[in-house]
PyMOL Python script that loads the backbone (N, CA, C, O; Angstrom):
from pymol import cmd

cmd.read_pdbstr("""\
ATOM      1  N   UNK A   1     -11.276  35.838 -13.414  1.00  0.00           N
ATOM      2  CA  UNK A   1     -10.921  34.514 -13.880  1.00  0.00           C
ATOM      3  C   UNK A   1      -9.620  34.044 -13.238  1.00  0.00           C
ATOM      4  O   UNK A   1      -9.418  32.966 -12.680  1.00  0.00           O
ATOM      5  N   UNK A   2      -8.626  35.237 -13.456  1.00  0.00           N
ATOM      6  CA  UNK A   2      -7.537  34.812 -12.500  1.00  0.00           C
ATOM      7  C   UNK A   2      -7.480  34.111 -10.728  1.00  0.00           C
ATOM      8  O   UNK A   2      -6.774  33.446  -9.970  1.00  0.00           O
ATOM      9  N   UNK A   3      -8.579  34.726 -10.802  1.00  0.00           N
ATOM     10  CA  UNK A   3      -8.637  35.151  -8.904  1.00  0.00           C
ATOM     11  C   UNK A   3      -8.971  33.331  -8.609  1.00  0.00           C
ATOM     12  O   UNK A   3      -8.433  32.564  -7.810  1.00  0.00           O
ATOM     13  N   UNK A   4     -10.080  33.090  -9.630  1.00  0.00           N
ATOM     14  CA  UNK A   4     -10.649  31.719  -9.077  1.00  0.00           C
ATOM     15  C   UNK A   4      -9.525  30.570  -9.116  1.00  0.00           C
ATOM     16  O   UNK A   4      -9.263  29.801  -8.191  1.00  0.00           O
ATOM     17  N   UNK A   5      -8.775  30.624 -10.670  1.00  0.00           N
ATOM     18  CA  UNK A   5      -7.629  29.766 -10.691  1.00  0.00           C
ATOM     19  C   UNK A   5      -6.587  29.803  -9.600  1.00  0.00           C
ATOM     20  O   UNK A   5      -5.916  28.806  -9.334  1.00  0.00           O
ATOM     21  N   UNK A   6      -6.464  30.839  -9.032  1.00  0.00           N
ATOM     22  CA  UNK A   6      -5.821  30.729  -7.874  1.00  0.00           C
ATOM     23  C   UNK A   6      -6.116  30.362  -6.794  1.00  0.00           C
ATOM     24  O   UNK A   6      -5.183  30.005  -6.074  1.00  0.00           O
ATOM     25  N   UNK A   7      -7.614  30.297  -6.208  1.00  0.00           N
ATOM     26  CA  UNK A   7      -8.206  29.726  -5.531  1.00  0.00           C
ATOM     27  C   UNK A   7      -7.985  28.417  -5.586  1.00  0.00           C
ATOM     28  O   UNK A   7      -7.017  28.062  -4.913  1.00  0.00           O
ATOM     29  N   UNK A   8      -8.579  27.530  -6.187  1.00  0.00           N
ATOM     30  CA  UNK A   8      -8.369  26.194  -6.950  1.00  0.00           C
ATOM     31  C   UNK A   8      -7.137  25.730  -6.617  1.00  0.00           C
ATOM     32  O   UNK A   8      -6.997  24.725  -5.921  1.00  0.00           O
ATOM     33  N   UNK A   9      -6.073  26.475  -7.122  1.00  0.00           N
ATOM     34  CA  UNK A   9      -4.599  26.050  -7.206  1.00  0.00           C
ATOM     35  C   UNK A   9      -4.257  25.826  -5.721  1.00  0.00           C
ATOM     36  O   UNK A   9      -3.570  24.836  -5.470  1.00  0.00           O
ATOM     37  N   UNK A  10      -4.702  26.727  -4.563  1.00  0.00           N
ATOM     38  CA  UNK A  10      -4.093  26.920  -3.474  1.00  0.00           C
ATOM     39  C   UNK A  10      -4.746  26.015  -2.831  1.00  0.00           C
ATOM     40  O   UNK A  10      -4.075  25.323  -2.065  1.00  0.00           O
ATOM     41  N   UNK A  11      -6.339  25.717  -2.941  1.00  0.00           N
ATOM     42  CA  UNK A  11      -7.036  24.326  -2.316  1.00  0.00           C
ATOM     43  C   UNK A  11      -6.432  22.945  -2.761  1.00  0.00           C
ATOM     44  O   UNK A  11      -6.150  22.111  -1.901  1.00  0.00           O
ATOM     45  N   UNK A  12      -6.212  22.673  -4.233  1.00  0.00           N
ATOM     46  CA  UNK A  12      -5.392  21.764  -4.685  1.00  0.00           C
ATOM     47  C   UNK A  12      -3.944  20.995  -3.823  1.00  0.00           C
ATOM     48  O   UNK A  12      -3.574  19.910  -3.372  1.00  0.00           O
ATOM     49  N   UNK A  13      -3.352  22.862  -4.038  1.00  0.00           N
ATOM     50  CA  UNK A  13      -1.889  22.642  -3.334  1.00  0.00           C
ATOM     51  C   UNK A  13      -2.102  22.211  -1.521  1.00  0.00           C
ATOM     52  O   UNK A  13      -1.164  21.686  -0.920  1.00  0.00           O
ATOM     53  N   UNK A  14      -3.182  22.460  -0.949  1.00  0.00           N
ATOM     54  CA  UNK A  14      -3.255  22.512   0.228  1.00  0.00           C
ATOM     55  C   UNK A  14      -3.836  20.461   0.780  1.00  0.00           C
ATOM     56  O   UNK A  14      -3.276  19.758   1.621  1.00  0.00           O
ATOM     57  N   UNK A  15      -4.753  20.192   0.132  1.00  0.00           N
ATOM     58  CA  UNK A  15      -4.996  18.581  -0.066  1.00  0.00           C
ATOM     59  C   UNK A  15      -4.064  18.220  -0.304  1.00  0.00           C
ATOM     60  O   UNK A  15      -3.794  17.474   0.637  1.00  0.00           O
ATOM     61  N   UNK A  16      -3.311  18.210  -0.939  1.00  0.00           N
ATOM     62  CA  UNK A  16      -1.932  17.520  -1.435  1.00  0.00           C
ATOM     63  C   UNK A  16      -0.612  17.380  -0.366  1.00  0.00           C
ATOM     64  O   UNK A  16       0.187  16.486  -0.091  1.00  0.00           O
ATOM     65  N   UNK A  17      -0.858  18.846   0.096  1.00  0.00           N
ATOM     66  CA  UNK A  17       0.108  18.947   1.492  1.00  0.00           C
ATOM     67  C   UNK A  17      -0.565  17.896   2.706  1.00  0.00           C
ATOM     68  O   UNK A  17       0.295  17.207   3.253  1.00  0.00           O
ATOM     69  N   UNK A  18      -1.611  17.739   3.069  1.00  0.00           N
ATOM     70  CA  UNK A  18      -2.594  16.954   3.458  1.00  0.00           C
ATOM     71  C   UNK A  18      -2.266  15.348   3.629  1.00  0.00           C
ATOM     72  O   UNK A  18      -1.902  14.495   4.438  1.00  0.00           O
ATOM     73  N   UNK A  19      -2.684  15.584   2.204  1.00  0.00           N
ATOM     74  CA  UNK A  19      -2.177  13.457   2.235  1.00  0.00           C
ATOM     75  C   UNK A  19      -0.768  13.243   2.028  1.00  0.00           C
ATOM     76  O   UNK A  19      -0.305  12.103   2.034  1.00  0.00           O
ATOM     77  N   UNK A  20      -0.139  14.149   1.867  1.00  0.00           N
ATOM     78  CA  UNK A  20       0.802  13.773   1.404  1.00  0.00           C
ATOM     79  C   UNK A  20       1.847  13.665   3.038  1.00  0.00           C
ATOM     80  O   UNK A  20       2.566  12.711   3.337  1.00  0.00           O
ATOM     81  N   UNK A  21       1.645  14.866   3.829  1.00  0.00           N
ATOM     82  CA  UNK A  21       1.942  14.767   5.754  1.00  0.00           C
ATOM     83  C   UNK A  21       1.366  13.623   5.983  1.00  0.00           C
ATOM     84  O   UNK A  21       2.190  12.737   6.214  1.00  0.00           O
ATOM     85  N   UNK A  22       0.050  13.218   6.017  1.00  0.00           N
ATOM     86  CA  UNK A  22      -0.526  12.086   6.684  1.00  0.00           C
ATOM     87  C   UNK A  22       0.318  10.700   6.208  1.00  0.00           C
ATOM     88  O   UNK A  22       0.597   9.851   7.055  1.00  0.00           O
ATOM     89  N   UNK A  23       0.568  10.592   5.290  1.00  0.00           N
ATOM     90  CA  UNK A  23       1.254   9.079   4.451  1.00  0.00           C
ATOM     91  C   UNK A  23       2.840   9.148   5.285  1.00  0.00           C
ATOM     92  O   UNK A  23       3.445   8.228   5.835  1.00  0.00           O
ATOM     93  N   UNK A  24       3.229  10.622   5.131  1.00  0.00           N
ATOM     94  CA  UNK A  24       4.319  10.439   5.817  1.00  0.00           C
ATOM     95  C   UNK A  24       4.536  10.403   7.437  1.00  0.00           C
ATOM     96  O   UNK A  24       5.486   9.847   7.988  1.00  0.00           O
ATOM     97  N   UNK A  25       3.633  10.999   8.000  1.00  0.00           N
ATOM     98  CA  UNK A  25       3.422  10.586   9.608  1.00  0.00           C
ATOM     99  C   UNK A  25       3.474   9.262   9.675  1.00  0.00           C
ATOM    100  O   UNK A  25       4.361   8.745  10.353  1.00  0.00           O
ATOM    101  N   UNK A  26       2.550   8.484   8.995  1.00  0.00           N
ATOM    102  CA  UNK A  26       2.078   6.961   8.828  1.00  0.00           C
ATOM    103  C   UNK A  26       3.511   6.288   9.316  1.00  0.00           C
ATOM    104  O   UNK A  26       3.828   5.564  10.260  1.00  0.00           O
ATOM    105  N   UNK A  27       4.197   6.866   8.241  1.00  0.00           N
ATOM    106  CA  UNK A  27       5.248   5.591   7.386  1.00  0.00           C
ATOM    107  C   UNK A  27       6.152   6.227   8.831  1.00  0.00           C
ATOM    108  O   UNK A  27       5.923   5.394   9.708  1.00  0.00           O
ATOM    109  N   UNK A  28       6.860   7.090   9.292  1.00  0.00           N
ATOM    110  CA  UNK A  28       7.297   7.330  10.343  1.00  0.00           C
ATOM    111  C   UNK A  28       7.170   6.826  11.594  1.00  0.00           C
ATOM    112  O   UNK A  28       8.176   6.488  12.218  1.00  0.00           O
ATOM    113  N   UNK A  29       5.819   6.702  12.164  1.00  0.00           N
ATOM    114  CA  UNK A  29       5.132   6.148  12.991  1.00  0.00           C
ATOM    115  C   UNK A  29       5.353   4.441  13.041  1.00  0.00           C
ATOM    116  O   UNK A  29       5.551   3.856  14.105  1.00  0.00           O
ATOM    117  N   UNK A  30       5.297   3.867  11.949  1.00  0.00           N
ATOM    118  CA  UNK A  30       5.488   2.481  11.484  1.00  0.00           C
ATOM    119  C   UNK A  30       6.452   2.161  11.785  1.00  0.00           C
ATOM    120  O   UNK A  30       6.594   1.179  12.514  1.00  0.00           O
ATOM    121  N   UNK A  31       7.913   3.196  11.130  1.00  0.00           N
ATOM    122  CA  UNK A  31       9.525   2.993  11.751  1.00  0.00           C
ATOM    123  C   UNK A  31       9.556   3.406  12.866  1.00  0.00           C
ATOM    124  O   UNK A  31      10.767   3.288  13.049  1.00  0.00           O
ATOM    125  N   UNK A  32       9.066   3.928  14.054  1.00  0.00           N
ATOM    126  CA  UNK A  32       9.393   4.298  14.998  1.00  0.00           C
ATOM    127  C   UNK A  32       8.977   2.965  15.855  1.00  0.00           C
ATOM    128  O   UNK A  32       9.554   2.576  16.871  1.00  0.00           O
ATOM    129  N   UNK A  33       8.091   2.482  15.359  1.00  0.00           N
ATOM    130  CA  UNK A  33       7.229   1.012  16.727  1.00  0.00           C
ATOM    131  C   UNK A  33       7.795   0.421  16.548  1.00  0.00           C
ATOM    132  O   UNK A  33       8.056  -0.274  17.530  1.00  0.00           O
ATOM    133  N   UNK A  34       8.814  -0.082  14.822  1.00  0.00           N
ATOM    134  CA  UNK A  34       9.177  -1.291  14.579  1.00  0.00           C
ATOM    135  C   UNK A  34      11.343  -1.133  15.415  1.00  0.00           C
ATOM    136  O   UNK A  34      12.138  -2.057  15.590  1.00  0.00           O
ATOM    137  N   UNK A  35      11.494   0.045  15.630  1.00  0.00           N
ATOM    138  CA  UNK A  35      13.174   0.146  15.699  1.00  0.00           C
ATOM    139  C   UNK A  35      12.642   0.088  17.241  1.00  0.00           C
ATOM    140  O   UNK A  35      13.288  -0.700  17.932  1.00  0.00           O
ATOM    141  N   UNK A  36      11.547   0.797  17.934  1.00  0.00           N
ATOM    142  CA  UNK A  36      11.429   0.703  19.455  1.00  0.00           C
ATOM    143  C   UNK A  36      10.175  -0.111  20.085  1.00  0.00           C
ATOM    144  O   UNK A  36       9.381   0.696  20.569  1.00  0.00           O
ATOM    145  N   UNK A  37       9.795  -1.297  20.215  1.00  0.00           N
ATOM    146  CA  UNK A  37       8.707  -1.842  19.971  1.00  0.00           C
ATOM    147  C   UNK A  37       8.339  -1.771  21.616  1.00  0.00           C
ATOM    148  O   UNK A  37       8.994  -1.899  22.650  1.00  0.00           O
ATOM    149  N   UNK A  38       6.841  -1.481  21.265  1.00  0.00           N
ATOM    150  CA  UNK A  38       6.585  -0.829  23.135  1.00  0.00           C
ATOM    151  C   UNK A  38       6.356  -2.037  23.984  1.00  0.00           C
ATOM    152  O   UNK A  38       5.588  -1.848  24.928  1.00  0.00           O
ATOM    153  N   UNK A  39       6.827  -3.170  23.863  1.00  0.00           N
ATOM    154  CA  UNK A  39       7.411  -4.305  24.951  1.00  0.00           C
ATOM    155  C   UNK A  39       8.050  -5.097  24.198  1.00  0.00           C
ATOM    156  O   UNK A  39       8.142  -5.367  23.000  1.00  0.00           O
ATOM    157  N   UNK A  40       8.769  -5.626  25.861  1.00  0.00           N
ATOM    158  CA  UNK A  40       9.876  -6.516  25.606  1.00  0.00           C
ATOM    159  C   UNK A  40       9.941  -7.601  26.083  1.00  0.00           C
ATOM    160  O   UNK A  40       8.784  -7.936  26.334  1.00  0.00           O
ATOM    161  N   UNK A  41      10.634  -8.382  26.371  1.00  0.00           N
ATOM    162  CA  UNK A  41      10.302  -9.983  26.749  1.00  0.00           C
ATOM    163  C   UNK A  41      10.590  -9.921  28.616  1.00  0.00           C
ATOM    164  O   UNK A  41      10.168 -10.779  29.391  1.00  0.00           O
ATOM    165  N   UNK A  42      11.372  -8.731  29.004  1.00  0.00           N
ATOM    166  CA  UNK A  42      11.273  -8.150  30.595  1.00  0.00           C
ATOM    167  C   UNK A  42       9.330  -8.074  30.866  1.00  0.00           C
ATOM    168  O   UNK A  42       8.525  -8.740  31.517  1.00  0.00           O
ATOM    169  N   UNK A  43       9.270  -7.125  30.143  1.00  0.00           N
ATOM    170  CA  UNK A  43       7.798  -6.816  30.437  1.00  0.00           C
ATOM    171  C   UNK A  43       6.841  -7.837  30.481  1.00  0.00           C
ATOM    172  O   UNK A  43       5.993  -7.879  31.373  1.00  0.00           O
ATOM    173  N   UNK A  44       6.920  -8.690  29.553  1.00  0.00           N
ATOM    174  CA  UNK A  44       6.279 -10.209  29.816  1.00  0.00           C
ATOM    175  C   UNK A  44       6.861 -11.042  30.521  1.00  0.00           C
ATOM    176  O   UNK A  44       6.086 -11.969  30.757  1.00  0.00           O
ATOM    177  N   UNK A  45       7.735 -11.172  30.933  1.00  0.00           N
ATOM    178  CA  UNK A  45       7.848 -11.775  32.392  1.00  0.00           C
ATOM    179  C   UNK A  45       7.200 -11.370  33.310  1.00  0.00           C
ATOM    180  O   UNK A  45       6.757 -12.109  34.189  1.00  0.00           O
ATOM    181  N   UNK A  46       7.029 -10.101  33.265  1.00  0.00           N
ATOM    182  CA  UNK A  46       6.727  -9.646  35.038  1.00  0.00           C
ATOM    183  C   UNK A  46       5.201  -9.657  34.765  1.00  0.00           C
ATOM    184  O   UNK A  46       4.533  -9.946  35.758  1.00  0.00           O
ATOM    185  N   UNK A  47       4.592  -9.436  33.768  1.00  0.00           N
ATOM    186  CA  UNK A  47       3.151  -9.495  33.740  1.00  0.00           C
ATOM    187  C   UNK A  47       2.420 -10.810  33.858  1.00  0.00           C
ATOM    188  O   UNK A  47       1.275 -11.011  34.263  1.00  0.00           O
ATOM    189  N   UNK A  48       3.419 -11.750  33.374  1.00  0.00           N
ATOM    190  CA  UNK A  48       2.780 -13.229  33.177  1.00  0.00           C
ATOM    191  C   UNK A  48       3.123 -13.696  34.910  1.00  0.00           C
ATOM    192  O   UNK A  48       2.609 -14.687  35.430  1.00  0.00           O
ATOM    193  N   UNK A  49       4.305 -12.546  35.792  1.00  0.00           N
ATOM    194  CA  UNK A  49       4.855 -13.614  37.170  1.00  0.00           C
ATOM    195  C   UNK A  49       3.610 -12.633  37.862  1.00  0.00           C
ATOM    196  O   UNK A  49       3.245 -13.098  38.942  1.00  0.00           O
ATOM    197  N   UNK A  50       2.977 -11.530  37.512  1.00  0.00           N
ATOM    198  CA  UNK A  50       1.986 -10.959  38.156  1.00  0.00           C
ATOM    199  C   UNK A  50       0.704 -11.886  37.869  1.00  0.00           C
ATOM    200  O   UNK A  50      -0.207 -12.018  38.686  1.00  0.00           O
ATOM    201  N   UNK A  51       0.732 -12.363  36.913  1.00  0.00           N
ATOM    202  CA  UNK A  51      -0.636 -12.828  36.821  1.00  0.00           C
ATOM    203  C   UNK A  51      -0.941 -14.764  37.801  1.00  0.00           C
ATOM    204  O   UNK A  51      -1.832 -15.613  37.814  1.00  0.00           O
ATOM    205  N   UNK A  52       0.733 -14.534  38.586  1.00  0.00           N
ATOM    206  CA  UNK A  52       0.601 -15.570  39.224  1.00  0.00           C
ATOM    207  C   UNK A  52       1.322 -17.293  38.266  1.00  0.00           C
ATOM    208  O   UNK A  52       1.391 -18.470  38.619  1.00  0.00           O
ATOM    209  N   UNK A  53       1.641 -16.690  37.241  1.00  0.00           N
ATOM    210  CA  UNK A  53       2.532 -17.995  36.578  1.00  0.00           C
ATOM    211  C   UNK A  53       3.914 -17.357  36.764  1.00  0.00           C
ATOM    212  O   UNK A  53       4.120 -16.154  36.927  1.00  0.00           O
ATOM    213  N   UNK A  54       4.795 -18.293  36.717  1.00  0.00           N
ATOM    214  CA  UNK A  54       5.943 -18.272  36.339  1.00  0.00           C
ATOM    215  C   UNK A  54       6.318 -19.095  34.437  1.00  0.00           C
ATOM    216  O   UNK A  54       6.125 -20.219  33.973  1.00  0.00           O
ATOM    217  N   UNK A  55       6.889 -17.840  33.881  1.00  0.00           N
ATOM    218  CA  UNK A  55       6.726 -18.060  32.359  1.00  0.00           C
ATOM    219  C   UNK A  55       8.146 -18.673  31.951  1.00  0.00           C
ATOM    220  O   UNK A  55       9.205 -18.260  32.424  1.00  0.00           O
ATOM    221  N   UNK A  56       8.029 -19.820  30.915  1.00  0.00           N
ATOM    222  CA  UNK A  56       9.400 -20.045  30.926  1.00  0.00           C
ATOM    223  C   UNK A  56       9.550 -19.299  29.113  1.00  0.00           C
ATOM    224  O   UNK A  56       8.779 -18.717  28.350  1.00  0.00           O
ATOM    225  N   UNK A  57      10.947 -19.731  29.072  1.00  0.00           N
ATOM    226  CA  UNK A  57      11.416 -18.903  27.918  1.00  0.00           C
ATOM    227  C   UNK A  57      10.818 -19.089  26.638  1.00  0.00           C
ATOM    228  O   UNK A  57      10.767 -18.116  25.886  1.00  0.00           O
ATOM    229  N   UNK A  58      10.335 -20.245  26.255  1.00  0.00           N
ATOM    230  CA  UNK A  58       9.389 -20.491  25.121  1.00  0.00           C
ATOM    231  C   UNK A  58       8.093 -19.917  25.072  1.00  0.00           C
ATOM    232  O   UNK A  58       7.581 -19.727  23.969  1.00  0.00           O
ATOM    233  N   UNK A  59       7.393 -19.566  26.284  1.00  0.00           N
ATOM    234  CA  UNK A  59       6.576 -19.090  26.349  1.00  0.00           C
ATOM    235  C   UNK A  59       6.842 -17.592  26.303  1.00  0.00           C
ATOM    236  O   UNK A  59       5.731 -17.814  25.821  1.00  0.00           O
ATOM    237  N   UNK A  60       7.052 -16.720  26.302  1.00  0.00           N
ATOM    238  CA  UNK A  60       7.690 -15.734  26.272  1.00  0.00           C
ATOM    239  C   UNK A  60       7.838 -15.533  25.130  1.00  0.00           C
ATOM    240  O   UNK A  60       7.152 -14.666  24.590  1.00  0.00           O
ATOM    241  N   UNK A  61       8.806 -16.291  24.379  1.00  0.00           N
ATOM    242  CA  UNK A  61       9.138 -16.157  22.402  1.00  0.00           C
ATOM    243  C   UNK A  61       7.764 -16.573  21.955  1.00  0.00           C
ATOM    244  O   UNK A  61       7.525 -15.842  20.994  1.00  0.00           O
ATOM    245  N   UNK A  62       6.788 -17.330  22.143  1.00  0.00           N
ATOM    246  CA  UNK A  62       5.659 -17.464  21.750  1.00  0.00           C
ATOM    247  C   UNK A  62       5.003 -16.075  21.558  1.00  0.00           C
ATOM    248  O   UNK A  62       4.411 -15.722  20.539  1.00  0.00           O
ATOM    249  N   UNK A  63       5.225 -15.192  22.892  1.00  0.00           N
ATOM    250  CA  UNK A  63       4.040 -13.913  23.005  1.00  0.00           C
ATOM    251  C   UNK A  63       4.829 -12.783  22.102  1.00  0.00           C
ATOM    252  O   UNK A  63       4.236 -11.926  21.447  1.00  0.00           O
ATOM    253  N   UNK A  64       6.058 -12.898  22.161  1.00  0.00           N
ATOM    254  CA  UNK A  64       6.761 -12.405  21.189  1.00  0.00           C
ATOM    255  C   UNK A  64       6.661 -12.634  19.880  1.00  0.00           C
ATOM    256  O   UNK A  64       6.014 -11.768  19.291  1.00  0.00           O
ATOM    257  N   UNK A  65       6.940 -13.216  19.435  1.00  0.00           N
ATOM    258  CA  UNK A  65       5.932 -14.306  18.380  1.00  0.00           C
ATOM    259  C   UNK A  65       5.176 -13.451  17.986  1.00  0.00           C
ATOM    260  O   UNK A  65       5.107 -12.734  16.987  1.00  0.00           O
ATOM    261  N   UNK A  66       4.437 -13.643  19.146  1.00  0.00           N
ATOM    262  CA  UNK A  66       3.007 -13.392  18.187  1.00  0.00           C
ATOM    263  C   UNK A  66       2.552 -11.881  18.060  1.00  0.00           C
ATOM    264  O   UNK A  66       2.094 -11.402  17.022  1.00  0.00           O
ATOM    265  N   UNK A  67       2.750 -11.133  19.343  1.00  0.00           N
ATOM    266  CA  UNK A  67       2.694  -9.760  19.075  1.00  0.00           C
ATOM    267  C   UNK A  67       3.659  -9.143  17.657  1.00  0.00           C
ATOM    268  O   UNK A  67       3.218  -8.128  17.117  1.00  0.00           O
ATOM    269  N   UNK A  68       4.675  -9.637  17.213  1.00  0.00           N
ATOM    270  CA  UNK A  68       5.332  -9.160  15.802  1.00  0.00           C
ATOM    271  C   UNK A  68       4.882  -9.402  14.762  1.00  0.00           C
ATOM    272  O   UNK A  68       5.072  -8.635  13.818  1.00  0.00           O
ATOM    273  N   UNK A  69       4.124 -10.592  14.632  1.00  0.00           N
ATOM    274  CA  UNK A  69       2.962 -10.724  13.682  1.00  0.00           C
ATOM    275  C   UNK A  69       1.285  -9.951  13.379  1.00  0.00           C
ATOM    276  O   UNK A  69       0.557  -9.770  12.403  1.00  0.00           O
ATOM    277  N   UNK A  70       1.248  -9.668  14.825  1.00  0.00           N
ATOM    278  CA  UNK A  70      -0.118  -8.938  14.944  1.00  0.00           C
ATOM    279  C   UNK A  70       0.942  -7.762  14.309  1.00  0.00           C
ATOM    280  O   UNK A  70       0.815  -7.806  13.085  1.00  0.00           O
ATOM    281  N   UNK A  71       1.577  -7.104  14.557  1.00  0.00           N
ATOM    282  CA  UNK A  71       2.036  -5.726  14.150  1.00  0.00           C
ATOM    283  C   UNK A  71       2.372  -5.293  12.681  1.00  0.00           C
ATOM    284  O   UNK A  71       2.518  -4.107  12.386  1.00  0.00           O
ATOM    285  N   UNK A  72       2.516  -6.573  11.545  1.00  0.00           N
ATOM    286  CA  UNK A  72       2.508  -6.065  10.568  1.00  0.00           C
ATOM    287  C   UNK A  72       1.594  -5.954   9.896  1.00  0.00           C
ATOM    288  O   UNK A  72       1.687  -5.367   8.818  1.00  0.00           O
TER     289      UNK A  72
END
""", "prot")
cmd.dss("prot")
cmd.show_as("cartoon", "prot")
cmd.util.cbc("prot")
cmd.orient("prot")
């Protein structure tokens, strides 16, 4: 009887370790994109002067804009 409660207890304790890493990877992961966000308004320049436009600065805060909204 003992043996099984301990079983139980250690599967219990082990799910718990589980979601409880995953929620916190999450929430880590979340602060890490939002303090280092993987582009910048350099990077959209040169992609928008590659794609053959020249971007002016409103346009730029637009894509900025809008990628910070897609992200929350």
């Amino acid at each position: 009887m003992h043996i099984g409660l301990g079983i139980v207890l250690i599967i219990v304790a082990l799910l718990a370790g589980l979601v409880g890493g995953f929620f916190f990877a999450r929430k880590q992961f979340e602060k890490q994109m939002r303090e280092n966000p993987p582009i910048n308004e350099d990077m959209i320049r040169m992609m928008m002067s590659q794609m053959g436009r020249t971007p002016s600065q409103k346009q730029v805060n637009q894509v900025m804009k809008q990628m910070k909204s897609n992200m929350k």
